[in-house]
C-alpha positions as CSV (number, residue, x, y, z in Angstrom):
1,X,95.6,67.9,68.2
2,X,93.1,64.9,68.7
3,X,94.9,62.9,66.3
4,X,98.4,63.7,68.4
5,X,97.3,62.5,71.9
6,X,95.4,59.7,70.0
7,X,96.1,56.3,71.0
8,X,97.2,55.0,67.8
9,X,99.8,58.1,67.4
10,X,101.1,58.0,70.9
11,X,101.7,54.5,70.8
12,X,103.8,54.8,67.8
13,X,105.5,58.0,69.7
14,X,106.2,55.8,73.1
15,X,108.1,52.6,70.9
16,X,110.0,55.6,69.0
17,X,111.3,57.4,72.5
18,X,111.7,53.9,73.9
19,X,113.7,52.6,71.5
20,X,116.3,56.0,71.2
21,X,116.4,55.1,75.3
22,X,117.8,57.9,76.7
23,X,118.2,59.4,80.3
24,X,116.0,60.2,82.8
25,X,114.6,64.1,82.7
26,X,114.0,66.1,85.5
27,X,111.1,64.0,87.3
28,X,113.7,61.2,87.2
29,X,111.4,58.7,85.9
30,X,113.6,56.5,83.4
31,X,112.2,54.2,80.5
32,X,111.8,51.2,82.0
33,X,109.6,53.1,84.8
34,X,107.3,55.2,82.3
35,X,104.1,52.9,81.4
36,X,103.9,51.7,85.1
37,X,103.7,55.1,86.7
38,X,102.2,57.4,83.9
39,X,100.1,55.1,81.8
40,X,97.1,55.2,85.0
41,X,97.7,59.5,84.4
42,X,97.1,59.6,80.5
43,X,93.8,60.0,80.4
44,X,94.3,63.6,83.0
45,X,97.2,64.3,80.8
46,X,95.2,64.1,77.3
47,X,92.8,66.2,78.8
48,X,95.0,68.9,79.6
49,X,96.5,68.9,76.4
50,X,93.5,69.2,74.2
51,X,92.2,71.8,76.8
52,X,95.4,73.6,75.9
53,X,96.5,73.8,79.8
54,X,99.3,71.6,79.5
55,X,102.7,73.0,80.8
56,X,106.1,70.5,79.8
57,X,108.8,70.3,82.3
58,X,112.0,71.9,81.9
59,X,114.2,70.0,79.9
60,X,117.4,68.6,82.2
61,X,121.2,70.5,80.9
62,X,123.8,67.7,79.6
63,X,127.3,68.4,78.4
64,X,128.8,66.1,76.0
65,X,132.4,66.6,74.7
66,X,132.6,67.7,70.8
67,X,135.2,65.6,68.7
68,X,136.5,68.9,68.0
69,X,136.8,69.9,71.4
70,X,134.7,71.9,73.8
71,X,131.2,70.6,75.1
72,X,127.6,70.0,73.1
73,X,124.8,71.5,75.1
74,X,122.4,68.9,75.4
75,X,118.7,69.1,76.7
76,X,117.2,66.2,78.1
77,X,112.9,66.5,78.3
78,X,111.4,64.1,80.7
79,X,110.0,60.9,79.1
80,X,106.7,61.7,78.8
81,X,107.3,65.2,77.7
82,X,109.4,63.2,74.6
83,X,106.4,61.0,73.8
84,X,104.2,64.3,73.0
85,X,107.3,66.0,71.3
86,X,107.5,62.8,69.1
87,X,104.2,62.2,68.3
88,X,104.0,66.1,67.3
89,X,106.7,65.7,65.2
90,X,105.2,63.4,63.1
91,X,102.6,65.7,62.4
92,X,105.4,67.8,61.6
93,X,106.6,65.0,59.4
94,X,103.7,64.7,57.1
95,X,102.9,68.2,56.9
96,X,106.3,69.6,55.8
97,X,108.9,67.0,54.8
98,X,106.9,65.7,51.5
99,X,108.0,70.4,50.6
100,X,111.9,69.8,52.1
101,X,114.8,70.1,49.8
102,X,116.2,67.1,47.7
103,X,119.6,68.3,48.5
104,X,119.0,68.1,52.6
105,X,120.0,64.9,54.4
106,X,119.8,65.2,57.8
107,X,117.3,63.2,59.9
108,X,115.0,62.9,56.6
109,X,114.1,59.2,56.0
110,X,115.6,57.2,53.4
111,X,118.4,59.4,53.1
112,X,121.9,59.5,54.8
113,X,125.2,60.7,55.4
114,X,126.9,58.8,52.6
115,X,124.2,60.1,50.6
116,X,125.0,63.3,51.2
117,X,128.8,62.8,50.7
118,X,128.2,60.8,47.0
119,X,126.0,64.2,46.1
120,X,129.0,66.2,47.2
121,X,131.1,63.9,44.9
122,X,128.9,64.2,41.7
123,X,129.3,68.0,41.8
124,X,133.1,67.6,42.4
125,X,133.1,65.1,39.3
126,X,131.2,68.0,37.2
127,X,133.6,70.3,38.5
128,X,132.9,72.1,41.1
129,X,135.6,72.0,42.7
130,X,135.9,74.9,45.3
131,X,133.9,73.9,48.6
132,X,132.2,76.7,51.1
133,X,131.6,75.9,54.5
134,X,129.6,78.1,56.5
135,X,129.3,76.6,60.3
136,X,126.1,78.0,62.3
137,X,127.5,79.3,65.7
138,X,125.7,77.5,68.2
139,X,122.7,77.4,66.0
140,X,120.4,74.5,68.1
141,X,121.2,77.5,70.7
142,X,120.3,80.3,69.1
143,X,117.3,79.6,67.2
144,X,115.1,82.9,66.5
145,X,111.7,81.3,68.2
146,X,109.9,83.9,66.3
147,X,111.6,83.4,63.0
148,X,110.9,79.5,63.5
149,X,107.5,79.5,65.1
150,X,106.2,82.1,61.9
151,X,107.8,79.8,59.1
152,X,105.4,76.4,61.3
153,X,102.3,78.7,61.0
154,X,102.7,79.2,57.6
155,X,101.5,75.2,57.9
156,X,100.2,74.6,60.9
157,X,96.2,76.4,61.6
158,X,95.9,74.9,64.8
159,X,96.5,77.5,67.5
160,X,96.6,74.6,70.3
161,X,99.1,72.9,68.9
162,X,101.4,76.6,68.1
163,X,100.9,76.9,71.8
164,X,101.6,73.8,72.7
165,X,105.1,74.5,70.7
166,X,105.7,77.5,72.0
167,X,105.6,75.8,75.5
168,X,108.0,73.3,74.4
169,X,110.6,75.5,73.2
170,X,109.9,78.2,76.3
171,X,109.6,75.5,78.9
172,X,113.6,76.3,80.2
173,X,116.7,73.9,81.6
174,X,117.9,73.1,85.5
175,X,121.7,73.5,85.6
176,X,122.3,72.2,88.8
177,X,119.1,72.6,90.3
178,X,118.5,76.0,89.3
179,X,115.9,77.0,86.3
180,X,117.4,78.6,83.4
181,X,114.8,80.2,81.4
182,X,115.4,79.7,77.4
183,X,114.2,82.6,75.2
184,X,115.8,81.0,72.6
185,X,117.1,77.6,70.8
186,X,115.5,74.2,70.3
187,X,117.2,72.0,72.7
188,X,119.2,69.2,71.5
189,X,117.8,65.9,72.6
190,X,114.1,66.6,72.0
191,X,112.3,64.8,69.4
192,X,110.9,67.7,68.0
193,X,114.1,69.9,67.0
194,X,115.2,67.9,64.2
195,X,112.1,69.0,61.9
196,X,111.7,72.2,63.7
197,X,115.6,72.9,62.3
198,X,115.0,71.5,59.0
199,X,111.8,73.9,58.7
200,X,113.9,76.8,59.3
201,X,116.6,75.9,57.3
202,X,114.9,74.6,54.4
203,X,113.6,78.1,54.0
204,X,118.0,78.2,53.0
205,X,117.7,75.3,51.4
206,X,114.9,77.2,48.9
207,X,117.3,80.0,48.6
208,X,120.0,78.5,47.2
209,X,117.8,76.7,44.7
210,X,116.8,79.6,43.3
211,X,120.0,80.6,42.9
212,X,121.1,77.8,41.4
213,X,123.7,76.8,43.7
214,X,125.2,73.2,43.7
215,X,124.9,72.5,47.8
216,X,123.9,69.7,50.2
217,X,122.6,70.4,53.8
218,X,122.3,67.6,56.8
219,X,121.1,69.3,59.6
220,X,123.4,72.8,59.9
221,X,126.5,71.4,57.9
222,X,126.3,73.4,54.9
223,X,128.6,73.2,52.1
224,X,128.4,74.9,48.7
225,X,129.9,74.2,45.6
226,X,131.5,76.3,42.5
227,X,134.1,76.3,40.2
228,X,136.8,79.5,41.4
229,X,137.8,80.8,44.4
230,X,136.4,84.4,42.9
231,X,133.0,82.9,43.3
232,X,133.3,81.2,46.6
233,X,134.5,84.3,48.2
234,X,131.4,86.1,46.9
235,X,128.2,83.4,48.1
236,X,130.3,82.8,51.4
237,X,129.5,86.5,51.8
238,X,125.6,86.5,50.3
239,X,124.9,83.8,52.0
240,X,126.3,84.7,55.0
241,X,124.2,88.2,55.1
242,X,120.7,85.7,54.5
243,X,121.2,83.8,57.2
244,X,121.9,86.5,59.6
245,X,119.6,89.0,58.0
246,X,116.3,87.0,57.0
247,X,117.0,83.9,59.5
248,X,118.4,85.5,62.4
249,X,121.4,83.0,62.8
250,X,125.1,83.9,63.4
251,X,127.6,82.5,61.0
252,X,130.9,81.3,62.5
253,X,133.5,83.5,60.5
254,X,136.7,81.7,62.5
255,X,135.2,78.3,61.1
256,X,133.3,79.1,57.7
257,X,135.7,78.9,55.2
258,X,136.0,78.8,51.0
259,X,138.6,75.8,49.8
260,X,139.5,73.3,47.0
261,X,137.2,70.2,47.7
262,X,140.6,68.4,48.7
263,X,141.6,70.6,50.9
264,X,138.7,69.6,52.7
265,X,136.0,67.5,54.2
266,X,132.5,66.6,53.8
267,X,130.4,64.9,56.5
268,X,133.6,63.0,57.6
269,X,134.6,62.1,54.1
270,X,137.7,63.2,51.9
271,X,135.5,63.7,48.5
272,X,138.0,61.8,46.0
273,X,136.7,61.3,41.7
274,X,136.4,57.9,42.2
275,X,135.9,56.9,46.1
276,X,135.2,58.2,49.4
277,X,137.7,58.2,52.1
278,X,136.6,58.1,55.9
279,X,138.4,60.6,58.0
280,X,141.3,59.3,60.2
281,X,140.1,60.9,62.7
282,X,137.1,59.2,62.4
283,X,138.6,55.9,61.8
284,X,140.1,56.3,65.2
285,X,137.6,57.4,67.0
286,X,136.2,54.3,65.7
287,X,138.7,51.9,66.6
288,X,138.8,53.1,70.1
289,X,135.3,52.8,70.6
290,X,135.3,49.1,68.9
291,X,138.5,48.2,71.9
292,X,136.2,50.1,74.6
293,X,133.1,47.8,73.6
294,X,135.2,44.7,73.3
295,X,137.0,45.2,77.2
296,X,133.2,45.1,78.0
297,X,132.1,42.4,76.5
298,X,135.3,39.9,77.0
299,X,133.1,37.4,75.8
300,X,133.4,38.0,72.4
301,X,137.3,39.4,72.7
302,X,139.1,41.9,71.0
303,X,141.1,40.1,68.7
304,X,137.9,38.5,67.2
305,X,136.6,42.3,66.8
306,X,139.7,43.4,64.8
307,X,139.5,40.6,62.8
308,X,135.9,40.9,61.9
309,X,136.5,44.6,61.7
310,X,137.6,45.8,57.6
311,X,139.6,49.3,57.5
């Protein structure tokens, strides 16, 4: 806990939050505004937290529009409540990622979503062919706090800083003014729910290791591969029982499916023997965002855009 309020680790924790940018929370104090009006309050603030009487604000609700339709719940902590989220979270870091699956992608350093995909497309080149994808209903919602918060003490001895989480994760949401109280979830747009979703999900990840399954993970996109349809059917079904069972999280039946790799996607790739193919849809979504950047910034012009841009 001393070395997470700790000048060096907070300062690294403020350039992180500042440079993601981000919205105001619910105190409506915005980036630019944070080290003029809460820099002369650390000191009060540190003391607090070591003294374990620290309470975070409610995170501010945010509704973002999926690509596949429907709206991303997004919760937006105030500033400084993402500053001690972050420098937590590098604690987290060091303590657990060094443990985390080589075949998990998502928000690990060094690794990436065409890393993922070129895994996906070494097991397709050895012949695993038939692809599972489970989806997590609404799993950054629906995270079992007691499932996750037993699975950090396994780790983590320091019962300030497990209270500290637990505060974090019960601190609630406005929705138009009104205080919605969250019993469950990590709320997307904190710093701290990317490693607080890849501890609970690596504990999947080890799982299918030792069952010698061919998969890659980033974040919840899971996909699984094998070599019939016979044997799809079957680990779509096992693995769907784990998760529910020893994880507490609801698999998506409408959207989990078992499918020839070409029949399907991975990560917003079409997995091919010898190249990746981008996703229309994603090559659109592109374009129109490249034309919506360019009517902005006329200076530049659209037709120097499309002819910098190679599709």
């Amino acid at each position: 806990m001393e070395y997470i309020v700790s000048n060096a680790s907070i300062t690294e924790a403020w350039k992180k939050v500042r440079s993601n940018k981000g919205a105001p929370g619910v105190d409506g104090i915005s980036i630019e505004e944070f080290p003029k009006k809460t820099r002369p309050l650390w000191t009060e603030t540190k003391k607090r937290i070591l003294e374990e009487c620290y309470v975070p604000l409610p995170a501010l609700r945010v509704e973002i529009p999926k690509e596949s339709g429907g709206m991303r719940l997004l919760g937006i902590p105030c500033v400084l409540d993402r500053v001690v989220m972050q420098s937590i979270a590098r604690v987290l870091g060091y303590l657990f990622e060094p443990t985390f699956s080589v075949n998990s992608f998502g928000y690990m350093p060094g690794r990436s979503v065409q890393q993922a995909a070129r895994r996906a497309q070494s097991y397709y080149r050895q012949g695993y062919t038939i692809q599972i994808d489970i989806d997590l209903e609404k799993f950054f919602d629906t995270v079992n706090h007691d499932v996750l918060m037993a699975l950090v003490a396994k780790k983590v001895k320091n019962k300030g800083l497990l209270k500290l989480l637990g505060r974090f994760l019960r601190a609630g949401v406005m929705v138009n003014g009104r205080l919605q109280p969250t019993r469950t979830g990590v709320p997307q747009g904190s710093p701290v729910s990317p490693i607080l979703s890849n501890i609970l999900l690596d504990v999947l990840d080890k799982e299918l290791e030792k069952r010698g399954h061919k998969f890659i993970r980033y974040a919840d996109d899971l996909c699984i591969f094998v070599k019939s349809k016979r044997a799809g059917e079957r680990v779509m079904a096992s693995i769907s029982r784990f998760l529910e069972q020893k994880l507490k999280v609801k698999v998506n039946q409408a959207k989990s499916k078992v499918s020839h790799v070409k029949e399907s996607s991975v990560l917003g790739f079409k997995i091919h023997h010898k190249k990746l193919r981008t996703l229309d849809s994603k090559v659109r979504v592109f374009k129109r965002e490249l034309k919506e950047w360019a009517r902005n910034n006329s200076s530049f012009g659209v037709q120097n855009l499309q002819k910098s841009a190679a599709f």
